[in-house]
Backbone as JSON Lines, residues from 0, in Angstrom:
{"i":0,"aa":"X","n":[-7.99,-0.78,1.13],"ca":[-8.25,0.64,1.21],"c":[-7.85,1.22,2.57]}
{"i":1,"aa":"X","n":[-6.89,0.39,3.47],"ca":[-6.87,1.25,4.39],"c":[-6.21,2.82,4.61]}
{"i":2,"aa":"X","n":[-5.38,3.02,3.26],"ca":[-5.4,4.53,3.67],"c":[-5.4,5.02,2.81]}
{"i":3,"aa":"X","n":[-6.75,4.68,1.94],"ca":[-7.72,5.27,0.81],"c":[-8.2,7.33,1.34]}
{"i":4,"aa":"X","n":[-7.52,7.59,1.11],"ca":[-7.62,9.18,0.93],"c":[-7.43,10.05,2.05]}
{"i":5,"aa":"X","n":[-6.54,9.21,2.25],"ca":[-5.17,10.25,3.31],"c":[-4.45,11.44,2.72]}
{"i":6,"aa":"X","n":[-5.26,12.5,2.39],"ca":[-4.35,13.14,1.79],"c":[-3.15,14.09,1.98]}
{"i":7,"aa":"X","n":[-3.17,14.24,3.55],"ca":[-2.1,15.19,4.12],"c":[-1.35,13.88,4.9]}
{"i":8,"aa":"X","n":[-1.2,12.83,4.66],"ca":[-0.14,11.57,5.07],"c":[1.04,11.69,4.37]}
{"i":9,"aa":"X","n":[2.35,11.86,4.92],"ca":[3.24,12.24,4.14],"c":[4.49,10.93,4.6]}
{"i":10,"aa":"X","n":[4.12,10.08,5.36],"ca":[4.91,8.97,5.55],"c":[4.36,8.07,6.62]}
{"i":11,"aa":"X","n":[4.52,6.52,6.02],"ca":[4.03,5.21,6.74],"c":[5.37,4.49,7.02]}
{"i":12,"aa":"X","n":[4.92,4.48,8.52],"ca":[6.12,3.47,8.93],"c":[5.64,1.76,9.2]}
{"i":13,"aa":"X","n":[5.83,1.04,8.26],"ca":[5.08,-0.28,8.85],"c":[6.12,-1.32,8.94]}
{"i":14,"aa":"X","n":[7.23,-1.09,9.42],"ca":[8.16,-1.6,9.83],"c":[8.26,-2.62,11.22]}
{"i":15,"aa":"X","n":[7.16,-2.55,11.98],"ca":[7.06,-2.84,12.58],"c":[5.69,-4.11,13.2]}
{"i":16,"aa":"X","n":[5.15,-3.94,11.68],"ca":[4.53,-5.07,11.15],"c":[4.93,-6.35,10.92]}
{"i":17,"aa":"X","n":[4.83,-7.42,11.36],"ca":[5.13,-8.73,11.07],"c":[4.93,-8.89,9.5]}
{"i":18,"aa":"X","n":[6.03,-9.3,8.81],"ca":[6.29,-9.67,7.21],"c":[5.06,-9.93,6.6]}
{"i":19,"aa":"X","n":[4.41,-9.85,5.45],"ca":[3.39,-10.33,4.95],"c":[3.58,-10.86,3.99]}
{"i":20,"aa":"X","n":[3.13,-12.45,4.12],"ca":[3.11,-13.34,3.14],"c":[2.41,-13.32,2.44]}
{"i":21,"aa":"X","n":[2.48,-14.24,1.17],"ca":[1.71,-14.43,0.19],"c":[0.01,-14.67,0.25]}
{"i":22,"aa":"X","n":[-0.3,-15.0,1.8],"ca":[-1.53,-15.1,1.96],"c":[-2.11,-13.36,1.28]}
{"i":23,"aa":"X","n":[-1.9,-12.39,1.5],"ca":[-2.13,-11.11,0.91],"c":[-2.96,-11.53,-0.37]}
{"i":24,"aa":"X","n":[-4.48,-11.16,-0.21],"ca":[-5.61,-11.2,-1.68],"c":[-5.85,-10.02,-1.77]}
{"i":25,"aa":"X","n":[-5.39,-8.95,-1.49],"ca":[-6.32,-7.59,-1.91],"c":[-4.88,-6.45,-1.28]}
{"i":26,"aa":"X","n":[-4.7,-5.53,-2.22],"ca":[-4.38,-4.45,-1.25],"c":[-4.93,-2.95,-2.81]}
{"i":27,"aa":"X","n":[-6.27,-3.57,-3.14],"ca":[-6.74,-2.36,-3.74],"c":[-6.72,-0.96,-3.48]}
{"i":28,"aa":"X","n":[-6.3,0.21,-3.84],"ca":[-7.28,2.01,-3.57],"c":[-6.12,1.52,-1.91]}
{"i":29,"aa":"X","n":[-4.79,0.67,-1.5],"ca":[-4.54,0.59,-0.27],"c":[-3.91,2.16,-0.14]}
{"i":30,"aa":"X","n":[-3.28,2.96,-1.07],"ca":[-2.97,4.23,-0.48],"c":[-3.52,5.23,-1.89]}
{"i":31,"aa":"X","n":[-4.71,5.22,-2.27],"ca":[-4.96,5.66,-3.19],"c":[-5.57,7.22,-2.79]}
{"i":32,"aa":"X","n":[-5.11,7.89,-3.65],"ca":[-5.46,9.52,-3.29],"c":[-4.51,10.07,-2.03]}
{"i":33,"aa":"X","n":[-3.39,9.79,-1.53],"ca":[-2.39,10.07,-0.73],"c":[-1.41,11.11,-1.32]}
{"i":34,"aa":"X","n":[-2.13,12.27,-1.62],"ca":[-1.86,13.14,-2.62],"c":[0.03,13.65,-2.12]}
{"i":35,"aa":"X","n":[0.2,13.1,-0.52],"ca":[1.28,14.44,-0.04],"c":[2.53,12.75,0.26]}
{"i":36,"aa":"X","n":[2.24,11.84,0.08],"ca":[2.87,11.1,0.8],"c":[3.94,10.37,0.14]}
{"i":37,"aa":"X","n":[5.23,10.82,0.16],"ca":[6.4,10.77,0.02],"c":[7.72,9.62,0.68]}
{"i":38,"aa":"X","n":[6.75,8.63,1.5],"ca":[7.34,7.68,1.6],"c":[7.26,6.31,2.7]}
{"i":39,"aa":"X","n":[7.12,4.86,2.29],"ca":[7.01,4.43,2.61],"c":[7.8,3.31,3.42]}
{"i":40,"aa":"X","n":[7.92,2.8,4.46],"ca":[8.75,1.82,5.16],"c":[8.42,0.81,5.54]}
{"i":41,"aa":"X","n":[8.61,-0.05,4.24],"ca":[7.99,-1.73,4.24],"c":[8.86,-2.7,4.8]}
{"i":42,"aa":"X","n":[8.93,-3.58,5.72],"ca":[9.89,-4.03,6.07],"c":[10.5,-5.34,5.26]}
{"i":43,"aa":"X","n":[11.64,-6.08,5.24],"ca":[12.45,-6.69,4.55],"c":[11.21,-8.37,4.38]}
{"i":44,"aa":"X","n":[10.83,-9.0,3.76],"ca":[10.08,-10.28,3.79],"c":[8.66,-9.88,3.61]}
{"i":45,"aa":"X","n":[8.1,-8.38,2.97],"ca":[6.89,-8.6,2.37],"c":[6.9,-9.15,1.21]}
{"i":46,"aa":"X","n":[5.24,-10.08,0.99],"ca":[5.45,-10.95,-0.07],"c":[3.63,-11.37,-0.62]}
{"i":47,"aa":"X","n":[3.4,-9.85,-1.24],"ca":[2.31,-9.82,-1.85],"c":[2.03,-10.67,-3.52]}
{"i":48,"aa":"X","n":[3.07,-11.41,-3.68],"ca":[2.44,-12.32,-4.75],"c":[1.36,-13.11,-4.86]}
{"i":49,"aa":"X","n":[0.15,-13.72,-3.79],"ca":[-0.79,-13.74,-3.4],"c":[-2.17,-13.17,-4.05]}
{"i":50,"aa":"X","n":[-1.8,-11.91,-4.26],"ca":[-2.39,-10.86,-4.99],"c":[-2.16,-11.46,-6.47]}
{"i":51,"aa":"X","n":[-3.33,-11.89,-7.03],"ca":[-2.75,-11.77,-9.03],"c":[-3.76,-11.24,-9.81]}
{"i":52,"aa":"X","n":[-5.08,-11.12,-9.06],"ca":[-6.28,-11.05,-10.05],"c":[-6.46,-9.04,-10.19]}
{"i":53,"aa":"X","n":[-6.87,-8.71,-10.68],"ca":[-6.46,-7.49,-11.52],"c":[-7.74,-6.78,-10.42]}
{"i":54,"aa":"X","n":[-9.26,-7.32,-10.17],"ca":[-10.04,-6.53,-9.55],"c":[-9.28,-6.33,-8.03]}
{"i":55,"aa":"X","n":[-8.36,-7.25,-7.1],"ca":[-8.25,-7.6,-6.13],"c":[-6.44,-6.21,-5.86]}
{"i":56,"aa":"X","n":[-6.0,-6.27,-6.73],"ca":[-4.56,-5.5,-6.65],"c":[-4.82,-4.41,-7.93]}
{"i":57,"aa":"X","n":[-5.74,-3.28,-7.28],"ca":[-5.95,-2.37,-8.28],"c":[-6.17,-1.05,-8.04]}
{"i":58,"aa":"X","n":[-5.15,-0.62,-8.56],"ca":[-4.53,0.97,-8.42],"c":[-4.21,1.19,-6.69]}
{"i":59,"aa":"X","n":[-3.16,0.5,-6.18],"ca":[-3.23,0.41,-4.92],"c":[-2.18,1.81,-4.8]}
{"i":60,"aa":"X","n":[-1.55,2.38,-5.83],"ca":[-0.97,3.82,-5.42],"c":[-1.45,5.42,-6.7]}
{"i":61,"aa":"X","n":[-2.59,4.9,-6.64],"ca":[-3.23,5.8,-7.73],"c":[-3.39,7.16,-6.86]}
{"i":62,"aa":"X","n":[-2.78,8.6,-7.75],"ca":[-2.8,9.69,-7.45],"c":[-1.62,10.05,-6.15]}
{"i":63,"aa":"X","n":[-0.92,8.95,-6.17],"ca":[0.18,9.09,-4.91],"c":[1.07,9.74,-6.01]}
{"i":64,"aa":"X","n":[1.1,11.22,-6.01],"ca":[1.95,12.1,-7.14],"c":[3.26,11.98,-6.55]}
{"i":65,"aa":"X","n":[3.2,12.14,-4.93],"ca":[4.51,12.21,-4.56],"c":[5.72,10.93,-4.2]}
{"i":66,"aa":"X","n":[5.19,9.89,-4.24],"ca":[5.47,8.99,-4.1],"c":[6.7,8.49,-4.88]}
């Protein structure tokens, strides 16, 4: 949930984040209600397969209209 109801966020740069491996268990509600936000910058070697169980990776871009 970290940017669970950002709603005037209109772009994430996380490019500059070290790659994320498969260790990744959760990125639930992670941009959920981001009503304005139009785009994201994930860098090349994310690797959320980690994530499989349905409570843990759920609705992680719900209401992102613009997206």
């Amino acid at each position: 949930s970290i940017f669970y109801y950002c709603q005037n966020l209109q772009e994430v740069d996380l490019s500059w984040i070290k790659p994320i491996t498969n260790a990744v268990t959760s990125i639930s509600y992670m941009f959920y209600h981001c009503r304005s936000l139009t785009e994201i910058n994930i860098p090349e070697g994310w690797d959320i397969t980690g994530c499989t169980a349905s409570e843990t990776c759920y609705r992680p871009f719900a209401d992102c209209y613009k997206l």
